[in-house]
N, C-alpha and C positions, 0 to 999 in steps of 0.2 A: 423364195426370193422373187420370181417370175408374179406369183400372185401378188405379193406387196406393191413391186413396180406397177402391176396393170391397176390395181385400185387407186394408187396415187395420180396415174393417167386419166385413170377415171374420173377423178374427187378432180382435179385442173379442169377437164373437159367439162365437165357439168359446171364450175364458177363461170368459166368462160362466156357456157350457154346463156345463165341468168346473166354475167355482167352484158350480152349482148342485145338480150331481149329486154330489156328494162326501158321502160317510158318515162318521160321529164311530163310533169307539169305545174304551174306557176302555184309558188307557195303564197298565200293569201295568211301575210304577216300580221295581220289587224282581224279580228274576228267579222265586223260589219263594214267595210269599206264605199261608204256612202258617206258624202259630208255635203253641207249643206252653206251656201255662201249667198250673203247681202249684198246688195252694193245698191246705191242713189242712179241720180239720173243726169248724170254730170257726166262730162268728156272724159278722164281719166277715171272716175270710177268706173266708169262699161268699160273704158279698155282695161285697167285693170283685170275683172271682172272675164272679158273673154280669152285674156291671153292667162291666168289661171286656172280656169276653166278648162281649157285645152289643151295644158300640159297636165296636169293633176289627170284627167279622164286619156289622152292616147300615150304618155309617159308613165305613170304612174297608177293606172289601173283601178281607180276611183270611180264610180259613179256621181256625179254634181249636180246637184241640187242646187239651183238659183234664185234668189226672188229681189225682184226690182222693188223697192220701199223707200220710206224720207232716211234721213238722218237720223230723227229720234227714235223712230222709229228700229232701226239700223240697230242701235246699241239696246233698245230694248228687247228685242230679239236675241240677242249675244246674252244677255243679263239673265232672260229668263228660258236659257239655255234650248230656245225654238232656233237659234240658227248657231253656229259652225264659227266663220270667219267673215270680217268685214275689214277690205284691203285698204279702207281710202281717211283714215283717220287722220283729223289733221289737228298735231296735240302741238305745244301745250296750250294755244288760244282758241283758236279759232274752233274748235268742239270742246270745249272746255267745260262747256255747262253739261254737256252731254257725258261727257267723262266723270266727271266728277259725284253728277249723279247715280252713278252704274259701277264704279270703279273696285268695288269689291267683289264684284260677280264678274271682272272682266281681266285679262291679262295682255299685257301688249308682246306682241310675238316680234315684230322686226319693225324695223325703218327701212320702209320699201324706197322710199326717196327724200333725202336730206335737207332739201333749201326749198321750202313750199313757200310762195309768197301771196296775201291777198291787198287789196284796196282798190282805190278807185281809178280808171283806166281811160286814156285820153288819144285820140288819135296823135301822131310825132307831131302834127301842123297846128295841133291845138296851141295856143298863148297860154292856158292855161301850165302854170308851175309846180303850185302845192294846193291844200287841200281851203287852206284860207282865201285863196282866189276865189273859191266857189260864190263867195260871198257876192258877185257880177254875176253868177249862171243864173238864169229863170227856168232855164229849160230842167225837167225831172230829170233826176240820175235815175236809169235804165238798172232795175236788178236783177235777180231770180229768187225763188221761192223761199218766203218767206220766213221759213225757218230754217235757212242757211246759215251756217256760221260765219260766213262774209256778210250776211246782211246785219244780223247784231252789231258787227264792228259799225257797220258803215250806220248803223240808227245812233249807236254810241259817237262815233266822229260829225253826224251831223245837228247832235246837242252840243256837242263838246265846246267845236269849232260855232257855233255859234250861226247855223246856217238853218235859212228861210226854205231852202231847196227840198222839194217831194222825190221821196223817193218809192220810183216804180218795183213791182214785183211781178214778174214774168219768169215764164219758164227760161232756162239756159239757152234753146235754139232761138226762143223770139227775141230775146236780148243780142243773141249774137248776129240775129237777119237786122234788128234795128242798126247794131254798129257798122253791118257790112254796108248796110245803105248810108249811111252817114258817110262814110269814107268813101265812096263813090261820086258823091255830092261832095266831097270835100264839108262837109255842113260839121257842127258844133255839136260833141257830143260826152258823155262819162257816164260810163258801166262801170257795175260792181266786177272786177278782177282777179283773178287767178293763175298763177306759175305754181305747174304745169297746165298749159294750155294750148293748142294748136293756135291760137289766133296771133301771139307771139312769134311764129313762124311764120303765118303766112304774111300779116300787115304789121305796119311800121306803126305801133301800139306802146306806152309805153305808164307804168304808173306816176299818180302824182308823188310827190315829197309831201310827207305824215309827219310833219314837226314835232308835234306832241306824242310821237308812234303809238297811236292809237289804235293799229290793225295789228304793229307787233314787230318783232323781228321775223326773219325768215323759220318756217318753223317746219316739222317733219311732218312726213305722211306715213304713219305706223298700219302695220296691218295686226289688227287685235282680233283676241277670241273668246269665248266664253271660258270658264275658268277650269282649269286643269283640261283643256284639252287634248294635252301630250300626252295621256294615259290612255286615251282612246284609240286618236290617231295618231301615233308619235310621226309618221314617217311624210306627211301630211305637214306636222307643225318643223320638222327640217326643213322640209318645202319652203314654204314662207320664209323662215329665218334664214334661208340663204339667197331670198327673192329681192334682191335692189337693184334698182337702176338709174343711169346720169340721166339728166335733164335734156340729150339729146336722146335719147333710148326713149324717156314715159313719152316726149312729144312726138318723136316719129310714130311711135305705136299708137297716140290716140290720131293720129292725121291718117295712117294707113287703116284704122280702121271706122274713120270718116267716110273716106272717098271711095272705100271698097261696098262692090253693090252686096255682098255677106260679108259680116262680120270676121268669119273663122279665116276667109280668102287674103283679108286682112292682116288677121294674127299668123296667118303661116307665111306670107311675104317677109313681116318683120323680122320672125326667127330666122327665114332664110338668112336675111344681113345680122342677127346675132346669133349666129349657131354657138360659139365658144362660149358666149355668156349664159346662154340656155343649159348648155351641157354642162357648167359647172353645178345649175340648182339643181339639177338634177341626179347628177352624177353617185351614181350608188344606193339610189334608192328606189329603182327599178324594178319591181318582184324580181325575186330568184327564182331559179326552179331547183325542182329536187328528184331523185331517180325512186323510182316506183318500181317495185321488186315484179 
């Protein structure tokens, strides 16, 4: 009886040992956990861009892969399965040629932001109304590169509408140094336009009226990926599908990571002021860890 009890003391004492000595370390739920992400050269695609980048790699345990590219560029990469994810899709007009060329090698994961709006963009003191005024401007409408999907619109509204006026192609910064200068001069100006945008917040900017709505209704900014991604990286494609934000949220974060001299200084300000909404994309797909005998 004495030897039974001291074995069973025994067999408890030794579980104890092992349950005491055992080591945690992170389960690695995904066999390759590297993914690899597009984005343009637009305000909201970089923040985009580095506020994913920086939850996915110190939340979620990813290594990220970046590459700065166009637009068609963008979805052909996604197509022919060289890149991951591309956050800044703006369906159903405004990349619609790019979509539709690509759309079977492509899956749309979320609607990162609901109400995208493009067209053409006037200071508040402009007399300018709608888009048939232009038909008095001599001055060129200010764009950006060239194979934008706001610039199609805006070559389609300046056939449409029936207008003599050139329109320039310039990158996004020199388009936005030409407007900043205009409104400083109070002087006469129209950029090609987009919500979300910081310039929205900072000046008193405002689109024309599109009679014939020629740029569209307000349309979404889906974050798509190459096809069957969720087999890969499932926990990755949660990520995204639970990644939205309001229209104060994307434009504070492309403004904080404007004015921050890094990028990241930037993106960790913003989460500061939305810790709740970060911690919900988040939320449960953290690595786990597991005891090691």
């Amino acid at each position: 009886m004495i030897k039974q009890a001291f074995t069973y003391l025994l067999a408890i004492s030794m579980s104890l040992f092992l349950m005491s000595s055992c080591d945690f370390e992170t389960v690695d739920e995904e066999k390759e956990r590297s993914i690899k992400l597009v984005y343009t050269d637009w305000s909201e695609s970089v923040a985009l861009n580095h506020l994913s980048t920086y939850l996915l790699e110190e939340k979620l345990g990813y290594n990220v892969i970046t590459k700065l590219t166009n637009v068609e560029s963008a979805y052909a990469e996604l197509a022919e399965r060289k890149a991951d994810v591309f956050t800044d899709a703006w369906l159903p007009k405004t990349q619609e040629k790019y979509y539709t060329r690509y759309a079977e090698n492509l899956e749309k994961v979320s609607i990162i932001y609901p109400e995208a709006r493009t067209g053409f963009v006037v200071p508040d003191y402009s007399p300018l109304k709608t888009i048939k005024d232009l038909r008095s401007h001599t001055q060129p409408i200010v764009g950006i590169d060239s194979g934008a999907g706001v610039m199609h619109k805006a070559r389609l509204a300046l056939e449409s509408y029936n207008l003599q006026t050139p329109l320039e192609s310039l990158s996004e910064k020199a388009m936005v140094s030409k407007l900043e200068d205009a409104l400083k001069r109070r002087k006469e100006i129209v950029v090609t336009g987009w919500e979300p945008h910081w310039i929205f917040a900072r000046y008193e900017v405002r689109f024309l009226e599109d009679p014939d709505n020629l740029f569209g209704e307000k349309e979404k900014i889906y974050a798509i990926s190459r096809k069957d991604l969720a087999s890969k990286h499932p926990v990755a494609v949660r990520f995204f599908e639970r990644m939205q934000l309001s229209e104060k949220q994307l434009n504070t974060l492309v403004y904080e990571i404007r004015v921050a001299e890094d990028p990241i200084q930037g993106v960790k300000k913003w989460i500061k002021h939305n810790e709740y909404v970060v911690n919900q994309w988040v939320k449960d797909l953290k690595p786990v860890r597991k005891k090691i005998m």
